[in-house]
KELOZA-378751 format. One line per 5 residues: number of its first residue (from 1); their letters; for each residue x, y, z of C-alpha. Coordinates in steps of 0.1 Angstrom, whole numbers, m for minus. Layout:
! residues N
NUM> a> X/Y/Z  ...;
//
This chain:
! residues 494
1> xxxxx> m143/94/m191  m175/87/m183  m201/120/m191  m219/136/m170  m251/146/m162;
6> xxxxx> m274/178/m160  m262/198/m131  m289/204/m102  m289/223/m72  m296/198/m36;
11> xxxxx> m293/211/m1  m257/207/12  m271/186/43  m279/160/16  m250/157/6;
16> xxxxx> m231/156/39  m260/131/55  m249/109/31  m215/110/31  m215/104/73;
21> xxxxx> m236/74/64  m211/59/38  m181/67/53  m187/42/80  m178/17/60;
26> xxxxx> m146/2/58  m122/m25/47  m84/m31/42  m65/m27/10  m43/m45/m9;
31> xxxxx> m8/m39/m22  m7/m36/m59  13/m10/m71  48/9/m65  57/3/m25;
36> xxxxx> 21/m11/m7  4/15/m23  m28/3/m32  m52/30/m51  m65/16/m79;
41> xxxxx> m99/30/m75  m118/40/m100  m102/14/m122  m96/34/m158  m115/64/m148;
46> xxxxx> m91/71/m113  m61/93/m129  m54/129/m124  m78/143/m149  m104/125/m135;
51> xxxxx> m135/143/m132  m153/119/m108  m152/116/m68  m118/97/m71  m104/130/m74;
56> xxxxx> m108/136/m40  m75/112/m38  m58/117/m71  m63/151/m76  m89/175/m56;
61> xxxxx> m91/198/m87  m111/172/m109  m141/175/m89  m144/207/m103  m150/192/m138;
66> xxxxx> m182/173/m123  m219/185/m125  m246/181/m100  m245/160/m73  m224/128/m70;
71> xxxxx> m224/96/m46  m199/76/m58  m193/37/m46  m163/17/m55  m151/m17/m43;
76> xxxxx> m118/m31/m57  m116/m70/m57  m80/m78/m53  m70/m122/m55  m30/m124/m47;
81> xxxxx> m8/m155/m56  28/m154/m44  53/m174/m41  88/m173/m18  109/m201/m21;
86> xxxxx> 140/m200/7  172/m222/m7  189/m240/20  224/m211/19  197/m189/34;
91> xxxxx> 194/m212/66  216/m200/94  228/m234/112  236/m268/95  217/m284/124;
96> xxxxx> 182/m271/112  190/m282/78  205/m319/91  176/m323/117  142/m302/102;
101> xxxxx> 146/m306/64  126/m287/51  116/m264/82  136/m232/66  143/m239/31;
106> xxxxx> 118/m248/8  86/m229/m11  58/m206/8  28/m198/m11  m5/m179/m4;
111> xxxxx> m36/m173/m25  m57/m141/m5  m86/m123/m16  m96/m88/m2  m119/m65/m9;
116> xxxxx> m110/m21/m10  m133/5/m13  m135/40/m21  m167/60/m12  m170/95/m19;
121> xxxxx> m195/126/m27  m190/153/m44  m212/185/m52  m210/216/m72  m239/233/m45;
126> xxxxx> m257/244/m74  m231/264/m84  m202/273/m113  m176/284/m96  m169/265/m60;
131> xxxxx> m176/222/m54  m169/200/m28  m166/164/m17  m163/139/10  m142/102/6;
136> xxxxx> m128/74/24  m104/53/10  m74/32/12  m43/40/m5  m19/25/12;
141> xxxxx> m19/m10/25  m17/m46/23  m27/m82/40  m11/m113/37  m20/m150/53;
146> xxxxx> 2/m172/43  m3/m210/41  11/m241/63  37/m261/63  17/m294/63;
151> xxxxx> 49/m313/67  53/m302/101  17/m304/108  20/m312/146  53/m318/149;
156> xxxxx> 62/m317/186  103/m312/182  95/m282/155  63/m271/161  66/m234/145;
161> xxxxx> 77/m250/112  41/m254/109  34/m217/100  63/m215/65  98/m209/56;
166> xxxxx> 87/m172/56  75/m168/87  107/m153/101  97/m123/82  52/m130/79;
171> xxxxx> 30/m154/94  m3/m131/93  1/m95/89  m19/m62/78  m4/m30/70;
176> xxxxx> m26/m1/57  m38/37/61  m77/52/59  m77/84/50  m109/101/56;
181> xxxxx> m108/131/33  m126/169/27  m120/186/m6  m126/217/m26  m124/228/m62;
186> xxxxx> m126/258/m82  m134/262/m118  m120/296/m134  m141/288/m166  m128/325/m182;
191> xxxxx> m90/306/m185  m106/267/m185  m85/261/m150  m98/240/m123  m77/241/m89;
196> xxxxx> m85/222/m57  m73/209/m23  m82/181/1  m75/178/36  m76/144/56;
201> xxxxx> m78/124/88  m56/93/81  m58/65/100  m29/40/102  m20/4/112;
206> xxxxx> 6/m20/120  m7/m60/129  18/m88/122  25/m120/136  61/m136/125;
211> xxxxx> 85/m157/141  117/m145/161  147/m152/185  166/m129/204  196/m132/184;
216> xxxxx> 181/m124/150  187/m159/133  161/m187/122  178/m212/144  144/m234/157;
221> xxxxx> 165/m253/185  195/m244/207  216/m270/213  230/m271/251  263/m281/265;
226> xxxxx> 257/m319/272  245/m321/235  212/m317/240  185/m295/224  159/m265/236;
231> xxxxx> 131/m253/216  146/m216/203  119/m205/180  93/m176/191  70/m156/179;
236> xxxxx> 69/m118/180  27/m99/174  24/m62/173  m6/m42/173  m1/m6/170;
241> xxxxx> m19/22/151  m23/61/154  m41/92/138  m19/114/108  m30/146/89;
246> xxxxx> m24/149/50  m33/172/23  m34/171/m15  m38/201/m40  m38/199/m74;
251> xxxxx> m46/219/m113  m62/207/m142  m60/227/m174  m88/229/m201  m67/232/m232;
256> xxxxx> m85/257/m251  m115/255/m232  m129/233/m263  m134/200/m238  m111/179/m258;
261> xxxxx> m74/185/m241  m77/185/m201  m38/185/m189  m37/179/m146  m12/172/m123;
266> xxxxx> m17/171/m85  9/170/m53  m4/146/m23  17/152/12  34/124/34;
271> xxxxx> 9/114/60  18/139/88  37/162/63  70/160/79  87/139/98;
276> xxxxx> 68/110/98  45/93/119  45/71/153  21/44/159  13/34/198;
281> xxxxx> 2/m3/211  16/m31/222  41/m60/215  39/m92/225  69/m118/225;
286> xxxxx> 69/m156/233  110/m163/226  130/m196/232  124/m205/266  117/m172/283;
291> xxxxx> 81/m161/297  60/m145/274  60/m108/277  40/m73/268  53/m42/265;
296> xxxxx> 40/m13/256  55/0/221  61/30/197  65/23/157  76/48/135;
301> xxxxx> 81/50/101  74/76/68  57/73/37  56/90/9  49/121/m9;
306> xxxxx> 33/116/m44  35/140/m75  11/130/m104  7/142/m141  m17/132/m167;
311> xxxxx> m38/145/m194  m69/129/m217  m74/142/m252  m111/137/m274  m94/139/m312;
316> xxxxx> m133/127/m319  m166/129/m296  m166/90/m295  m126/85/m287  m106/94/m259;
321> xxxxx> m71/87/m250  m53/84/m220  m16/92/m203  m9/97/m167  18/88/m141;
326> xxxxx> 33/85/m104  68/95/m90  64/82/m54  93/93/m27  98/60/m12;
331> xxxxx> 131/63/0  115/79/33  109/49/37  141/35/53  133/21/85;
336> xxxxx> 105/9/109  117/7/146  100/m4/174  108/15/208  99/4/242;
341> xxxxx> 77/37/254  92/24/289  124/43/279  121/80/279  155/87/262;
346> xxxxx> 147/62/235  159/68/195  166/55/166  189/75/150  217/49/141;
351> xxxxx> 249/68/136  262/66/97  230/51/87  234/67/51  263/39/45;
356> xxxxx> 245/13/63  235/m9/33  273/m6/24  291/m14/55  263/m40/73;
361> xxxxx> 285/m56/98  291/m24/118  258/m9/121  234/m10/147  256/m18/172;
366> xxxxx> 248/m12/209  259/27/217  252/32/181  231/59/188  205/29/195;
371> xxxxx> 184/36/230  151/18/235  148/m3/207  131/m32/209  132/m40/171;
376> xxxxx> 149/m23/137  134/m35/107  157/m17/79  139/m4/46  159/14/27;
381> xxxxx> 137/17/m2  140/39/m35  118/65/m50  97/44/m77  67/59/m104;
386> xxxxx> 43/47/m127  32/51/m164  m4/43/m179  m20/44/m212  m54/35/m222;
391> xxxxx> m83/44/m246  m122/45/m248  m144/39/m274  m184/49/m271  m202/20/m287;
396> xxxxx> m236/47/m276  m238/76/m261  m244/55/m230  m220/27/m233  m180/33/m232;
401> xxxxx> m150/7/m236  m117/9/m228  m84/m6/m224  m53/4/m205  m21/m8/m198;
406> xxxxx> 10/4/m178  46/m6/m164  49/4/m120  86/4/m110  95/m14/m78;
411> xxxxx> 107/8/m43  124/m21/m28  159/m27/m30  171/m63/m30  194/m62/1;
416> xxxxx> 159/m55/23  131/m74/4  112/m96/21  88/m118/20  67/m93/44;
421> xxxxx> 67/m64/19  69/m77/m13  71/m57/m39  87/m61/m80  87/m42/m110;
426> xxxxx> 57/m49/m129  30/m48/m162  m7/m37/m158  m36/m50/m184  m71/m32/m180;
431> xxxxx> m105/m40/m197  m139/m24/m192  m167/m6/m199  m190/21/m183  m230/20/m190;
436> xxxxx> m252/44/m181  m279/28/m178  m306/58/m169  m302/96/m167  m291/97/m124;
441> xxxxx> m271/59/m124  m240/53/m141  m220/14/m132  m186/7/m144  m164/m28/m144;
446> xxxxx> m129/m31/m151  m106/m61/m149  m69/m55/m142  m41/m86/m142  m9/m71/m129;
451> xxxxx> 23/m89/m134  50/m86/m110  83/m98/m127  98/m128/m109  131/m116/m89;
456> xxxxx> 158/m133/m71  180/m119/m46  209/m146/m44  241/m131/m31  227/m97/m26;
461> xxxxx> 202/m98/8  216/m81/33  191/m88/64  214/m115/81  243/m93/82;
466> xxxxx> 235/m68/104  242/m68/144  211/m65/168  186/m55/169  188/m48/132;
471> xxxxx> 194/m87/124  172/m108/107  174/m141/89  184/m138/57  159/m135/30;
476> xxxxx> 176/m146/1  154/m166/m26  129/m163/m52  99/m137/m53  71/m142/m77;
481> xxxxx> 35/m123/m73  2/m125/m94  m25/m101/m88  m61/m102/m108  m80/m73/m96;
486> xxxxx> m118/m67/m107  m131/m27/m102  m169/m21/m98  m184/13/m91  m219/30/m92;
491> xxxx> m217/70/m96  m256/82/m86  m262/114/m96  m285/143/m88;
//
């Protein structure tokens, strides 16, 4: 951890003035660990002992461990390769693979770059005893452009070929929540414990573009009585979002209240708590050879709880060593429907849909328990966690290295992953170094290569075996994902 400096005391409406003024900024994030969850702020120095403003999100009670007065800017570079390549059992007619080789089986890529940030303030109001802080942030979310198809570069027989074997599931899409969040800690110095909670405004999104027939398969033409053939291939766009409210408490534990052993471990709530959250907007669908159409949509879905533990030990003043983790509840995650808000009785509650991953062919049926939906994108994802390691070395008293490295389990399962929500089990590799380069300005860069292991779902997708409106193409193939990230923050202090 980075050290911290001489506590002052500064009017609380500094503090606040300045955390309106930076928490107008704003960005998405990126997907990079268990799920889309995508908090890697802070780089090395973001974990549950923390004792900077990243504590707002990992754990509230580490901005008790702070001195003075903190603005805190981080920006997380993120530059994503992936890969999806579709074999030609995945393709649902013969005729698409006898007259558009190439149109639904073959390789996607994408290379995206995206810039997260984290901007927080935090201030002990001149106090020992009672601190706050202020941060926006990302911790959920991801955006994905994928590239064209230059073989059907204005093709007028197949002209959505053009846009990538995987757009039955992605052509352009973002998925992410803000959280705007309020925090206070408490240091109990007589028994060296820190407690502290956070409340926040979370802000969440849903804007994709993919392509789509009625019937749920990735048939581009329709081929008509007298032997003829129809253009088939649509596109579906939905824009939805909506306002949640979250909260986060947390402990950390001064072994011995000698500085050298700080165990934490923090809780952070499901955005809305319970239940799960509904996002309002619109969806708009151009399909086969009907009109285009707008109707006026509900999305809901659940994500998840998180429970974190962690602790940093000082065996000498210039060494310190690192061990923290995640257990995320992803398997809240089971479902995203879309319901037309036209439809006052409309649900999604799909009778047996515990066994629905077992027994595909009879689930979602019409009557099912199915009223008003438009679309049913099953999830079914598992709970998945995290485990990290790393060490720092002060060269000076103003100069610190470090390394880290870690293993993130993936939530998806392979009968639902998708080119649309990718995610795999994967390694983490950190190096930085924090200067502080005069008494009140600290700056810290870190460079992270995260390496998703390459999976393959042959024989075990399930998407193409469901009825409507739970049918997809299959997305059977291979999934492989490269992510370098580079973390820079500046910690001004007062």
């Amino acid at each position: 951890m980075g050290r911290t400096t001489r506590r002052t005391s500064k009017p609380i409406t500094v503090v606040l003035g300045a955390g309106a003024a930076l928490l107008a900024i704003a960005w998405s994030g990126s997907a990079h660990a268990s799920g889309f969850a995508s908090a890697r702020f802070g780089g090395e120095h973001g974990h549950p002992t923390t004792d900077n403003a990243t504590a707002i999100y990992y754990n509230p009670a580490g901005i008790a461990l702070s001195k003075g007065t903190h603005i805190f800017v981080d920006a997380t570079t993120a530059l994503r390769w992936a890969s999806y390549e579709r074999p030609a059992s995945a393709v649902n007619s013969p005729l698409t693979l006898e007259s558009a080789p190439g149109s639904n089986d073959g390789k996607a890529t994408l290379f995206n770059g995206i810039v997260a940030p984290f901007v927080g303030v935090t201030s002990d109001f001149g106090t020992d005893f009672i601190y706050g802080g202020v941060g926006m942030y990302f911790p959920f979310g991801g955006s994905a452009v994928w590239d064209k198809n230059p073989t059907y570069t204005n093709s007028p027989q197949f002209p959505g070929a053009v846009d990538g074997v995987q757009r039955w599931y992605s052509i352009d899409g973002t998925i992410r929540s803000m959280y705007i969040s309020g925090a206070l800690g408490f240091n109990i110095r007589k028994i060296g414990l820190s407690l502290g909670v956070s409340g926040s405004a979370i802000r969440s999104e849903v804007v994709t573009i993919r392509a789509r027939n009625t019937d749920g398969t990735d048939d581009v033409r329709s081929e008509l009585p007298d032997g003829s053939t129809v253009l088939k291939e649509g596109r579906s766009y939905i824009d939805v979002n909506g306002w949640q409210g979250g909260f986060a408490i947390g402990a950390v534990y001064n072994v011995l209240k000698k500085d050298k052993l700080f165990i934490g471990a923090s809780y952070s709530s499901q955005p809305n708590v319970v239940g799960g959250m509904t996002l309002e907007g619109n969806l708009y669908n151009t399909l086969g050879t009907a009109p285009p159409s707008v109707t006026e949509v509900e999305l809901t879905q659940t994500l998840p709880e998180i429970v974190r533990l962690g602790l940093r030990y000082r065996p000498i003043e210039k060494v310190e060593l690192r061990l923290f983790g995640d257990y995320s509840r992803w398997s809240v995650f089971d479902k995203q429907c879309v319901l037309d808000k036209g439809e006052p009785d409309r649900s999604c509650e799909f009778d047996g849909e515990d066994t629905a991953l077992d027994n595909p062919g009879s689930f979602g049926a019409a009557g099912d328990g199915v009223v008003g939906v438009t679309q049913h994108l099953p999830r079914y994802w598992k709970d998945a966690g995290g485990v990290r390691v790393g060490a720092s070395y002060w060269f000076l008293p103003q100069l610190e290295g470090y390394i880290g490295t870690g293993f993130d389990s993936s939530a998806v399962p392979l009968e639902t992953l998708d080119p649309a929500l990718m995610d795999m089990n994967k390694m983490s590799l950190s190096l930085g170094a924090r200067w502080q380069m005069i008494k009140h300005l600290a700056v810290s860069l870190t460079s992270t290569e995260l390496w998703f292991f390459t999976t393959d779902t042959k024989g075990k997708n399930a998407l193409n075996t469901f009825v409507a409106p739970t049918r997809q193409p299959s997305a059977e193939g291979e999934y492989k994902q490269f992510f370098q990230l580079f973390n820079l923050y500046v910690d001004v202090s007062f």
